[in-house]
DOKOL-956310 format. One record per residue (C-alpha): residue in one letter; x, z, y; residue number from 1. Coordinates in Angstrom, 3 decimals, decimal comma. Layout:
N
REC   resn         xx         zz         yy   resi
REC      A          X          Z          Y    NUM
...
This chain:
127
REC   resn         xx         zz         yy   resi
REC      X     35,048     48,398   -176,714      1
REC      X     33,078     47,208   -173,724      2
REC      X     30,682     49,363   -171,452      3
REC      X     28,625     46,377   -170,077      4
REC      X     25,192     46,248   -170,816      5
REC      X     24,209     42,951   -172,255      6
REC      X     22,494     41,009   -169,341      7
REC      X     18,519     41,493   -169,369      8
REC      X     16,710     39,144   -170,727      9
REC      X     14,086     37,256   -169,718     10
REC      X     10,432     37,809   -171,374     11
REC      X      7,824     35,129   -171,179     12
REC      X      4,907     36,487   -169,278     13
REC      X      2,714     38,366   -171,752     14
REC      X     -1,327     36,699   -172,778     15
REC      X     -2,992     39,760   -171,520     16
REC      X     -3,461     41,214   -167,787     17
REC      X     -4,572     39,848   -164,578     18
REC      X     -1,346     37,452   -165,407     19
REC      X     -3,268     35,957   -168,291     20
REC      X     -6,044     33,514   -167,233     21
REC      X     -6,874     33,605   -163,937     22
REC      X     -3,707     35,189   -161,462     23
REC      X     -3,774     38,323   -159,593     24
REC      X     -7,034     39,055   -157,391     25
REC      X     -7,212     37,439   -153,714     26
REC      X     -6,782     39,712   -151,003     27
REC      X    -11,372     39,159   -150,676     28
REC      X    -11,565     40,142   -154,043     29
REC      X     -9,783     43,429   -153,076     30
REC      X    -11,892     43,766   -150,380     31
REC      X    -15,485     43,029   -152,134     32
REC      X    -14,777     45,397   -154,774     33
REC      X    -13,528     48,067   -151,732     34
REC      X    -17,261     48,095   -150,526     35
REC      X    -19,100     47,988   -153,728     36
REC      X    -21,462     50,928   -154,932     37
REC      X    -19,148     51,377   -158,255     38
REC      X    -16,061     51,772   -155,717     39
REC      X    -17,986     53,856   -153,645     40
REC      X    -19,058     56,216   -155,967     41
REC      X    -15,668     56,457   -156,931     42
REC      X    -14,289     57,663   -153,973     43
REC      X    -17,411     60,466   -153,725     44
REC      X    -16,531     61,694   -156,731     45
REC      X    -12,508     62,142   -156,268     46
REC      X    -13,191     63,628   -152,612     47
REC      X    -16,245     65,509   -153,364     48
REC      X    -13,387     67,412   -156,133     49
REC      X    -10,299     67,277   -154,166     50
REC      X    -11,605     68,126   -150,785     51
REC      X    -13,120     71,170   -151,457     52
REC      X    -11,012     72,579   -153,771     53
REC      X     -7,741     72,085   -151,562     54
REC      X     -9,379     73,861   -148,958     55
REC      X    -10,017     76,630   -151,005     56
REC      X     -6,760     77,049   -152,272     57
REC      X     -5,108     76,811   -148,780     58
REC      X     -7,743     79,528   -147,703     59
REC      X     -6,476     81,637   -150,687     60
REC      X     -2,801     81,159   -149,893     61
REC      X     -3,616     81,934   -146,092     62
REC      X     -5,276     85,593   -147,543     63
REC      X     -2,206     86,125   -149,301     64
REC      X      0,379     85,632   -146,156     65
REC      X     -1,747     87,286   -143,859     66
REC      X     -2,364     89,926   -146,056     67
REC      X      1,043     90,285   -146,841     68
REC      X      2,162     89,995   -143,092     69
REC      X     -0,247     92,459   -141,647     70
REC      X     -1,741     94,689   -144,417     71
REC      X      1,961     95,794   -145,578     72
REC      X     -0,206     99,345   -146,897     73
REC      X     -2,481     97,634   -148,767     74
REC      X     -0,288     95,283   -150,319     75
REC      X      1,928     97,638   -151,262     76
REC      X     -0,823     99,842   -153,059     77
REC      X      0,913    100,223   -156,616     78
REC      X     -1,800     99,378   -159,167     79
REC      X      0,656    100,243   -162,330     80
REC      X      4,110    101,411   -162,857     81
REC      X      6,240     99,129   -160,058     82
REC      X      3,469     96,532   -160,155     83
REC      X      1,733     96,425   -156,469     84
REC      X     -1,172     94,131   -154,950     85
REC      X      1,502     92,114   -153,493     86
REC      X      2,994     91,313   -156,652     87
REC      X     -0,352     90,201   -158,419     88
REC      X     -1,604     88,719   -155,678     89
REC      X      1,720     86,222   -155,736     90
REC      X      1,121     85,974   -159,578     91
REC      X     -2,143     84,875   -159,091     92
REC      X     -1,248     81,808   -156,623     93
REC      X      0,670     80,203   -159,225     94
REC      X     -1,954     80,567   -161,894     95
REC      X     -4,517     78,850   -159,913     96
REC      X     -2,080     76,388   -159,158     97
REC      X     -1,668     75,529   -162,562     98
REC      X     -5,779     75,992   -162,931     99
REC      X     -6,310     73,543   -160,352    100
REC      X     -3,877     71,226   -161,643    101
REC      X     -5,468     71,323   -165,461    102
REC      X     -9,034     71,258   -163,873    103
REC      X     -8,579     68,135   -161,758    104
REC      X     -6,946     66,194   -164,584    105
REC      X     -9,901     67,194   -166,902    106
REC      X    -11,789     65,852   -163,889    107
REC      X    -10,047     62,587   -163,475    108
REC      X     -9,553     61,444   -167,275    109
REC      X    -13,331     62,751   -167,330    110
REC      X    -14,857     61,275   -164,631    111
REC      X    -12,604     59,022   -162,353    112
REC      X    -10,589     57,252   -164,930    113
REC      X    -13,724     55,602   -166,883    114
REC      X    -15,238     54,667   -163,830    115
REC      X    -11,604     53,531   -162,222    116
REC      X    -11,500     51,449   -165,824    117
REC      X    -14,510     49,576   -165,227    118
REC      X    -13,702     48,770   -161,528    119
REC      X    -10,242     47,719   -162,701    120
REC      X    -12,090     45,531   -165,754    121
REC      X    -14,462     43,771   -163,480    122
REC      X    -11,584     42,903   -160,781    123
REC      X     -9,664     41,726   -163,286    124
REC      X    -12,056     39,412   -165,347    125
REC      X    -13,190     38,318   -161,576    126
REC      X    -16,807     39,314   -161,841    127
């Protein structure tokens, strides 16, 4: 009993992609479709998300270290049983990690991705 792998083989290039008809965009295709409206509005929509929601989040995480490095009293307010502000307030930066997260995929299969498909689509057909 052996424990080669067989050696790959070798697929003929598939009928479908920018393969297919016409070869892979020039380097001036890139760049026309890099200054078009579509493109443009692209880009405004993933920044006009992501920017201002990662500097919220940084804000928030800056409140909880400097609230946790200087308002020791406060922090350590118990609100029930052993559970303080501290503890919450850690709690809480991992849920709205994992709320940002889910909200900026919702974003992107919602509004980037069908307008990333068409810009893709129109490259790649070489309109």
């Amino acid at each position: 009993m052996t424990t080669e792998a067989p050696p790959p083989q070798e697929n003929p290039p598939s009928e479908s992609g920018p393969e297919a008809g016409r070869g892979l965009p020039s380097a001036a295709e890139f760049a026309e479709v890099q200054q078009s409206p579509q493109f443009g509005e692209l880009r405004r929509s993933h920044r006009g998300f992501a920017f201002p929601l990662t500097v919220a989040f940084v804000l928030w995480y800056l409140l909880y270290v400097l609230l946790s490095n200087y308002a020791g009293g406060f922090m350590g307010t118990k609100i029930v049983g052993n559970i303080n502000v501290a503890l919450v307030f850690g709690l809480a930066q991992f849920l709205t990690t994992f709320l940002i997260a889910w909200w900026y995929s919702h974003h992107a299969s919602t509004r980037l991705d069908p307008k990333a498909e068409a810009i893709k689509k129109r490259l790649e057909d070489g309109a």
